[in-house]
N, C-alpha and C positions, 0 to 999 in steps of 0.2 A: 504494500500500500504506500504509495508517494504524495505528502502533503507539501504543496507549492508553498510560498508565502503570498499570505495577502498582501496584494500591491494597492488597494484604494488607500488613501492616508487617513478614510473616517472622518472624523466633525471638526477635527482641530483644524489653527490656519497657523501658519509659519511666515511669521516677521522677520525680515532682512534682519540675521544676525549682523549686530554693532561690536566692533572691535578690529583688531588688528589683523591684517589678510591673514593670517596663519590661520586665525579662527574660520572664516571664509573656509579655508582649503577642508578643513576638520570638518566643518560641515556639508561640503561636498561629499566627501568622502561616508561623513552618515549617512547621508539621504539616500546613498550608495543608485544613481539614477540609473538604467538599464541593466543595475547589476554591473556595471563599468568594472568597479575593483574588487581585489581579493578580499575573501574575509578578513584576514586580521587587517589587514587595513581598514578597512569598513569599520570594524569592530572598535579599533583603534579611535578612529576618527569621531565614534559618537560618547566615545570613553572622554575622549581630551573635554568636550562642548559639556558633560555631563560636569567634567572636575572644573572646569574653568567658571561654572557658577554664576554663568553672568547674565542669562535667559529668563525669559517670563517665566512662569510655571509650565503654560501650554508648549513652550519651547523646547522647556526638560525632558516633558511628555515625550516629545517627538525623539529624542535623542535616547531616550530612553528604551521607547515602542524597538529605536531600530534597531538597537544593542540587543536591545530583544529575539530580534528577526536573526540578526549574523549568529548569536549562539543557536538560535532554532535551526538554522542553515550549515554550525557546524557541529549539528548532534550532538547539545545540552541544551533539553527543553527545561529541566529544574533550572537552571539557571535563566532562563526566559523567563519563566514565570516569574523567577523575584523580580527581573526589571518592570514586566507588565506590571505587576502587583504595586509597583510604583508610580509607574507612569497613570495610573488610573485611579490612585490617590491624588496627584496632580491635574488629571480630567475624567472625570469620574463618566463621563458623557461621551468618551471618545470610542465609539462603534465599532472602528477598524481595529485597537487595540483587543478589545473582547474578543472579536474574530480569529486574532492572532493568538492570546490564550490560550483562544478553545484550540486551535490547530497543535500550539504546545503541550497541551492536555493530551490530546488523540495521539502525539506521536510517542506520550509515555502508557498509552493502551487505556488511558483514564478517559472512555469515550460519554460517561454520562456527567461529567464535570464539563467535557467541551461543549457537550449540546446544553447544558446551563448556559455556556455563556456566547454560544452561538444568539439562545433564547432570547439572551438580552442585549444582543447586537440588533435584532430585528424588532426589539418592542421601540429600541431609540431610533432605528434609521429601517421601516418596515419591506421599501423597497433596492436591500440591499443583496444584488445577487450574487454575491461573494459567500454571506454569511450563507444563504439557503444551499449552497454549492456544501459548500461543507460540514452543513449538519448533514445533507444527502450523505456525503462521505461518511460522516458518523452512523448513519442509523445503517450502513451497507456493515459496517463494519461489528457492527451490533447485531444483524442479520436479520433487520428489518425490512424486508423490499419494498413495502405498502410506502411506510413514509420515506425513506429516501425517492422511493420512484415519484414524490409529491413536490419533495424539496427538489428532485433536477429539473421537472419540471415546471416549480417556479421560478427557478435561476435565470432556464434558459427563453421563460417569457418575458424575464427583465432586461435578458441578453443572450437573444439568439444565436451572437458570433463565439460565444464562451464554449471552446472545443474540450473543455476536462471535466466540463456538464454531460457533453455528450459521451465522452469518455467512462464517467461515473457509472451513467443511467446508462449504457451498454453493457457495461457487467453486472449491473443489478437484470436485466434483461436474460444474459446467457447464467444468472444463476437461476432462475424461473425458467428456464427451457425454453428460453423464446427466442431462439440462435437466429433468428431472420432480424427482426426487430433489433438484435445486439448490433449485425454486422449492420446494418443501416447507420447506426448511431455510429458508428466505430469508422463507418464513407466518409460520412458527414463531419467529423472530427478531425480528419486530413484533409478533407477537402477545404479547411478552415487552417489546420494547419498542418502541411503536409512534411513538416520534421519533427514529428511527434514518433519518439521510437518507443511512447506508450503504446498509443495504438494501434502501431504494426503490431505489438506483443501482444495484445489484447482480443486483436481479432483474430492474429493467429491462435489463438487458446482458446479462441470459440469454432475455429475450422478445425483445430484438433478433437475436439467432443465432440462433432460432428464425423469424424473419422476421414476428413479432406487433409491429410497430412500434406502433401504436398503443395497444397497453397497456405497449410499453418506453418511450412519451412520457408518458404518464400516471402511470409512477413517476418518471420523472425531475422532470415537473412540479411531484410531491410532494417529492423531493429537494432540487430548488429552494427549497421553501418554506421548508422546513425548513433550508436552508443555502444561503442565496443568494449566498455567496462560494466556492462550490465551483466552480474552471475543469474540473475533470476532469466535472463532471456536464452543465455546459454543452456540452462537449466528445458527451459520450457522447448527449445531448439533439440535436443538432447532426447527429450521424450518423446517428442513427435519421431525421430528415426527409433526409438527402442518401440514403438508401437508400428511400427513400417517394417520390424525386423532386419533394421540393419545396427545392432548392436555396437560394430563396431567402432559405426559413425558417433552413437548414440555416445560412448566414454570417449572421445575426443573432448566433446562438449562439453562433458560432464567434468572432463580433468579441467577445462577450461576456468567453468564455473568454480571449483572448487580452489584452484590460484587466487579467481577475484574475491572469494569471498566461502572459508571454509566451514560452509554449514553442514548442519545435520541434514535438509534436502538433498545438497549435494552427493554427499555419501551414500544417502541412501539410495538416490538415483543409479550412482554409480555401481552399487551392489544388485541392483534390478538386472542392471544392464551385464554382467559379470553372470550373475545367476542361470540369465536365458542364454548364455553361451558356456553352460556348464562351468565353470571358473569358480565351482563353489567357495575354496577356499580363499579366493580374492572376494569373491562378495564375503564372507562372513567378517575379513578383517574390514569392510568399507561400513559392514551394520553395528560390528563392536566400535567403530567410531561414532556413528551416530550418535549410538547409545549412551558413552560418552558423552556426547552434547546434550541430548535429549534422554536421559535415564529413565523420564518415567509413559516414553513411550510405547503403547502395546501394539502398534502396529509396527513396530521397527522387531520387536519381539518377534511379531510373527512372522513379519520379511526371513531374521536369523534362522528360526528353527526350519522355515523350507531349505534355507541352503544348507542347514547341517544335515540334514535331513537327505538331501541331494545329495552332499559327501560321504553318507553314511553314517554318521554319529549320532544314532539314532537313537541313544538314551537323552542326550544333550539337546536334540531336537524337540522330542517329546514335553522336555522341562520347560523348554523357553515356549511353547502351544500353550503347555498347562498354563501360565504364569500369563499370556497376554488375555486369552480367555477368561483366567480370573478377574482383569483391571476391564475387557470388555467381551462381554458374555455373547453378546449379538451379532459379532462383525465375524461378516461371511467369510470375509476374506483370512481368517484367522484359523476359521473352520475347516476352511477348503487348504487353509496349509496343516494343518493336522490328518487330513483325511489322507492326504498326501504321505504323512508321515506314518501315521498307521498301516497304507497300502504297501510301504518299502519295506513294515518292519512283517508284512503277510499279516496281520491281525483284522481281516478283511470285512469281519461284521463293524468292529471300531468305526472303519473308512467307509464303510457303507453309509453308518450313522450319520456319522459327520458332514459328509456330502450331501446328504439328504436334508442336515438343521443347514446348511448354505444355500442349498437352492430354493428352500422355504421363503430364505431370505431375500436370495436375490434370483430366480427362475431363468435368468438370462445370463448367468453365469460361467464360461463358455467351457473356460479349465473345470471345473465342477461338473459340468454335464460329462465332457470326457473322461473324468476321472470315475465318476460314478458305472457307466458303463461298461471303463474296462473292468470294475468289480463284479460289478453283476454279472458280466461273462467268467472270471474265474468262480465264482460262486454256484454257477450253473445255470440262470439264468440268460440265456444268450440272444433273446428276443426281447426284454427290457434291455439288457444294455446293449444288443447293435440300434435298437432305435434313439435312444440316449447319445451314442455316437455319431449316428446319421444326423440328430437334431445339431451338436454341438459342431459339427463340418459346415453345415447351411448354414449356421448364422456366422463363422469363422474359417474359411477353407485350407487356413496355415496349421489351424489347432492341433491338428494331427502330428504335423511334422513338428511342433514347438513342445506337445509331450512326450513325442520318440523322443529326444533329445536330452527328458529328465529320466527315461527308462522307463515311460508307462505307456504301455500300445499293448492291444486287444491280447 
């Protein structure tokens, strides 16, 4: 999630600073106009006008809101907040600074403290399509669709040309399943501004769930161009060829992403990709990192026990199924790496089970349909599991070849 700075300066006015050019330059340098200079200069610049003391109050404000902005921009929003927390003792009225808060707030995950003060951005300045843009952001982020899809849509009746309106409200979109409506919003967003390597990633990631890989690699491609220190595009570039089955492709990317930025996605991506090319033992060291980062994830759990499970450690496998199952009871995907585990260790009624609480879950399952299949044929019944296998081809035609590959075929 990417929070921009709000650029409206809000209700205050800025009086020709009086004093000696230096002051001048200091001020420049806060006002930081197009984004001209580097943070610490910026930062610097609203630091000098803050210590030099010699401003209205509404002028501190302003020097204060911006010091604000350059630490929000160099990732310390608690330190924003005390400047805002100042500056609005000094203009208690000022709209754009509340806006900028509430953005400080959301980027420390504190999203019902932002939408406070998004709230009282718009009860002082009601047509501000700033603040409705980014309570939109909050309430997506809160996993609200109803009111965010209310707030982009009031944003961009204040202001049609605002493309991270359309940006927003396209992925509140492709997360309601409404993948035509996302990609319209996500046209219209470069057509507004067409070096946005948001939205090339944005729509590629709605052409990816749709399963158009190859035109979600062709935005990413663009995405990269445009922002070649993006790990999350890497990341998402990466998965579109590990669902295209070219694995190979898929850890280039992923090594990529994990240079710019070594997270626990990365890893685990990496470990996906490792896994479907048999590489158990390099996936399990890519999931023990994760895990590492993310301890008390149960699906990093479950990713590990399929590849031990694939390598054969099949008491080790077992433990880490039991243990993600306990943190989450429901998730198919957890199930269907157990049943998996049960079918390698022969305990075949186990793998029957468990296959069957996964497809309960999720009926379009594609690995789970194949896997259940091949049981039923060692079990005896050979006419529930070739149609189970027939089903699980039709919706998937690789499926076959992608479970030979973990040693499960009829």
């Amino acid at each position: 999630m990417r929070y921009g700075l709000c650029v409206v300066l809000g209700m205050l006015s800025l009086a020709s600073p009086a004093g000696a050019q230096d002051l001048k330059q200091q001020w420049a340098w806060c006002l930081n106009k197009d984004n001209a200079f580097a943070n610490d200069q910026w930062m610097a610049g609203c630091t000098a006008v803050i210590d030099a003391n010699r401003e209205t109050p509404e002028n501190r404000a302003i020097a204060l809101r911006g010091r604000g902005n350059a630490y929000v921009d160099k990732g310390q929003p608690q330190r924003a907040i005390e400047d805002y927390d100042q500056a609005l003792r000094l203009a208690p009225h000022g709209s754009g600074i509340f806006v900028n808060r509430g953005i400080a707030y959301a980027a420390l995950g504190q999203f019902d403290r932002a939408i406070q003060d998004y709230d009282e951005a718009l009860r002082l300045k009601p047509d501000f399509a700033e603040a409705h843009y980014y309570r939109g952001e909050a309430w997506r982020e809160k996993a609200d669709p109803n009111r965010a899809l209310k707030d982009y849509d009031q944003a961009l009746r204040l202001n049609p040309k605002m493309a991270d309106a359309f940006i927003g409200r396209g992925m509140v979109y492709a997360t309601v399943a409404q993948g035509d409506r996302a990609i319209k919003d996500f046209d219209q967003a470069l057509r507004l501004n067409p070096k946005s390597a948001l939205a090339f990633n944005n729509r590629g990631y709605v052409y990816s769930l749709e399963g158009k890989y190859d035109r979600a690699i062709e935005d990413y491609d663009r995405a990269i161009r445009l922002d070649p220190n993006s790990s999350k595009v890497f990341n998402n570039r990466g998965l579109a060829w590990h669902r295209k089955g070219q694995d190979d492709r898929a850890i280039q990317d992923f090594d990529q992403a994990i240079r710019l930025n070594p997270s626990g996605a990365g890893f685990r991506n990496r470990g996906w990709a490792y896994s479907a090319l048999g590489q158990y033992d390099r996936a399990i060291e890519d999931f023990d990192q994760a895990l590492r980062l993310k301890p008390d994830d149960a699906d990093l759990l479950g990713n590990r026990c399929y590849a031990k499970a694939g390598a054969g450690a099949l008491a080790a496998a077992l433990a880490d199924c039991n243990e993600a199952l306990r943190r989450m009871p429901d998730s198919w995907e957890i199930l269907e790496s157990r049943a998996f585990t049960y079918l390698k260790m022969q305990q075949l009624p186990q793998a029957l089970a468990d296959y069957d609480a996964a497809l309960k879950i999720a009926p379009g399952a594609v690995a789970a349909l194949f896997g259940r299949g091949v049981v039923r044929r060692r079990t005896g019944d050979a006419k529930a599991g070739d149609a189970d296998i027939a089903d699980a081809v039709a919706r998937d035609a690789a499926i076959a070849g992608q479970m030979a590959r973990h040693g499960v075929v009829p």
